[in-house]
Structure formats: structure tokens, C-alpha cells
C-alpha positions in Angstrom: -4.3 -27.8 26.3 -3.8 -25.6 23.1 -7.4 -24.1 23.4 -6.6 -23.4 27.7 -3.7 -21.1 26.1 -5.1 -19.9 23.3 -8.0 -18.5 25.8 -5.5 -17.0 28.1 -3.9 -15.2 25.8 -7.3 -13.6 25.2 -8.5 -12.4 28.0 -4.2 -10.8 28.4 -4.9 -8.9 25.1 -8.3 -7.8 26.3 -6.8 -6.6 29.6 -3.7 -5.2 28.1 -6.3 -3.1 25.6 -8.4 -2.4 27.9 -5.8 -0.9 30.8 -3.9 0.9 27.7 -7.0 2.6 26.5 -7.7 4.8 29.5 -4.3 6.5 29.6 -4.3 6.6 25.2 -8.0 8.3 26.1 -6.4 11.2 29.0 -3.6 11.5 26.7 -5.5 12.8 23.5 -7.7 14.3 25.3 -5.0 16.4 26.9 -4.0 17.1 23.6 -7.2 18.4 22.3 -7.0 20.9 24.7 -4.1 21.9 24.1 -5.4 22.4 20.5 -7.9 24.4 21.6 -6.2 27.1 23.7 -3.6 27.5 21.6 -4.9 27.0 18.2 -6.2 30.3 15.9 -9.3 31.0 14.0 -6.6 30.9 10.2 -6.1 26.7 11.5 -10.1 25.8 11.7 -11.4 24.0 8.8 -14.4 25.0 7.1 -17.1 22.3 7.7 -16.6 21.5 3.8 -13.3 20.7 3.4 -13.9 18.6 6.7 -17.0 16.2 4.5 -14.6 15.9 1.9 -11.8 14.7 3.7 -14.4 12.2 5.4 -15.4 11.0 2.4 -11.9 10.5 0.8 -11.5 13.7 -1.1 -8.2 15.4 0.0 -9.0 18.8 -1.8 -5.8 20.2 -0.1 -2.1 19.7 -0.3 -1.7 19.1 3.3 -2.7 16.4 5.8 -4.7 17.8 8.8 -4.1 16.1 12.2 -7.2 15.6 14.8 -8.8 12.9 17.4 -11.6 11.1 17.4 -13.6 10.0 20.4 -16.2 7.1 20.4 -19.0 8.3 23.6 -21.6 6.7 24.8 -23.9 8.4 27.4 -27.4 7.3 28.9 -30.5 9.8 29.8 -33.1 8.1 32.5 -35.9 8.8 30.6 -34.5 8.8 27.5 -32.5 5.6 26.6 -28.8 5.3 25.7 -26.8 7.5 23.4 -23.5 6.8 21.5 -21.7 8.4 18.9 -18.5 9.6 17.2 -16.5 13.1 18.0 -14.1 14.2 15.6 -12.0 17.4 16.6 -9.5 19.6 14.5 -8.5 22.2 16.4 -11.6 23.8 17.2 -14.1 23.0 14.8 -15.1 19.3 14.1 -18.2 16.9 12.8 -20.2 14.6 16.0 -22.3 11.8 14.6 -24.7 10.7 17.5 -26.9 7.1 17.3 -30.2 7.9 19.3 -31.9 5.5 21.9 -34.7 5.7 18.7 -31.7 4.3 15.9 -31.4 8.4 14.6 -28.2 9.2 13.0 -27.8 12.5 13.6 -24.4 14.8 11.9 -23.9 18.0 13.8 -20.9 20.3 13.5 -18.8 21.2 16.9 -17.5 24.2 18.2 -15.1 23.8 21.6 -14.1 27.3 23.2 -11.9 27.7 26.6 -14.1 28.8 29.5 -11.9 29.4 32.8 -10.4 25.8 33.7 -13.0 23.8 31.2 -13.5 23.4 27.6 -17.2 23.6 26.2 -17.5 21.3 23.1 -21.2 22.8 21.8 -23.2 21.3 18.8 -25.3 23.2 16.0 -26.8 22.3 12.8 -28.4 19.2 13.6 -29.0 17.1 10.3 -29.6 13.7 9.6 -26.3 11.9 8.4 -28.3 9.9 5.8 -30.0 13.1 3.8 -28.5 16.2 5.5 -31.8 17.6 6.0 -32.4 19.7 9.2 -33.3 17.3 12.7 -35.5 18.5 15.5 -32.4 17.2 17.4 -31.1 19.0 20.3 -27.3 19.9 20.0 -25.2 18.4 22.1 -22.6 20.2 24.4 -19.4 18.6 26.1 -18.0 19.5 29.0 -14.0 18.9 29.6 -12.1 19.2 32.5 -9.5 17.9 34.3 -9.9 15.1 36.9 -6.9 14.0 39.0 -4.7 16.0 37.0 -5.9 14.2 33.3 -8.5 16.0 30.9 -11.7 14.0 30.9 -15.3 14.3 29.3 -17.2 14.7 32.0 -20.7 15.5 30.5 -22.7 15.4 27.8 -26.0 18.0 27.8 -28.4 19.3 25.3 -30.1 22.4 25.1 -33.3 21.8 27.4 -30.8 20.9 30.2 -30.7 17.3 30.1 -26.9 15.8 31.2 -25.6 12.9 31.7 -22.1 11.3 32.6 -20.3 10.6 29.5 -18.0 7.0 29.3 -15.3 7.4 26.6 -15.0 3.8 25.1 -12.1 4.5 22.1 -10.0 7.6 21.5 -7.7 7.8 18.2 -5.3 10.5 16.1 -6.8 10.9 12.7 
């Protein structure tokens, strides 16, 4: 009888986590956006200061806010992508896991473009050694879907896209 509860009470967390997630995703998601058009070149963080705050080093007196996004994505021909976005305004750092087990780093740039927001990668490196990849950079497209900011696509530069599925979003 205990385990029939304890089982139950499961799958509610699950579900509860899992229905809460989407609208925690649209929400700071939104608020990216809002980070983006209304944020100024003086609030972007050099890529630098950004590594060291990942790595534990707080080299300024102030706490930055941002959001991070877990993605996962999957090209036909290709195999399945997934990987981390972190945004600060409009610079940030997306760590991408390739269908081959690369861990590619590549720094993020989102600009406004009419009613979307392009996301665009450069710099490819490999997380483990920082030395240049023959990666494609990625580029994210946002826009708003029944009234809530989405990621709708992920695409590189020879023109491959796919859907993208948002599985976590947090505030750093």
C-alpha cells in the first residue's frame, strides 16, 4: 500500500514539473527579449568576464542576472543535437553536444530583427581545449507563438534547420 502512494505521488511531481515548465520556459523567454530590445551595448559582458564568472571567479563587484536554456534539436541526416544557452543581455556562451559526442563552446550574439530575435553563434572552439572547431555556428530564431516568445529554430550556416524543443529554462 505504501509503495501504491509513494508511486503516485511520483508521477504528480513529474506532471506538476512538467506542466509548470512550459509556462517558466515562455516566461524567461519573454524576458530575454525584453533584454534584448531594451538593453545597451555599456550592459554586454565581454566574453571574459563571462568564463570567469562560469568558472567561479566573480572579478566584479556586482552580480549579473541572465537565463539559461537547455535545447535539444535533431537534423535528418545528421543525428540529434543538444546543448546549453546562456544569455546576458545580448551577448552569451552556447555549449552544443554533437550527434558525434563534440563539445563545442561558441559565443552568442541576439539582435532584434522586425517581430523576431536572431540568436547567431561565432567562434566555434572546443570546450575541452578552446582551440578553433570546423563547427558551423549556430543561429536561433525567436518569435512569438500564440502570444508567448518561443525558440522556434535552430540553423547553421550551410542552411540546415530544424525545430528546436526547449527541455529546462532557468535565471542565473
Amino acid at each position: 500500500m505504501k509503495k501504491r502512494w509513494f508511486v503516485i505521488l511520483i508521477v504528480c511531481g513529474l506532471w506538476q514539473s512538467l506542466a509548470l515548465a512550459e509556462p517558466m520556459t515562455a516566461i524567461l523567454l519573454g524576458e530575454v527579449v525584453h533584454a534584448i530590445f531594451s538593453s545597451d551595448d555599456k550592459k554586454d559582458e565581454s566574453k571574459t568576464a563571462f568564463r570567469e564568472e562560469v568558472a567561479g571567479v566573480d572579478s566584479s563587484p556586482k552580480k549579473h542576472s541572465g537565463y539559461q536554456f537547455h535545447l535539444t534539436w535533431q537534423l535528418p541526416d545528421d543525428g540529434a543535437y543538444s546543448g546549453v544557452l546562456e544569455m546576458r543581455g545580448k551577448t552569451g556562451v552556447f555549449r552544443v553536444t554533437t550527434p558525434k559526442g563534440d563539445n563545442i563552446e561558441q559565443d552568442m550574439s541576439a539582435q532584434p530583427n522586425e517581430d523576431k530575435v536572431v540568436v547567431t553563434g561565432s567562434n566555434p572552439r572546443y570546450f575541452e581545449n578552446q582551440l578553433p572547431a570546423s563547427y558551423p555556428p549556430d543561429i536561433f530564431w525567436l518569435a512569438k507563438e500564440s502570444g508567448e516568445w518561443t525558440i522556434t529554430d535552430a540553423c547553421d550556416e550551410k542552411g540546415s534547420c530544424a525545430k528546436v524543443t526547449v527541455l529546462n529554462a532557468n535565471p542565473l
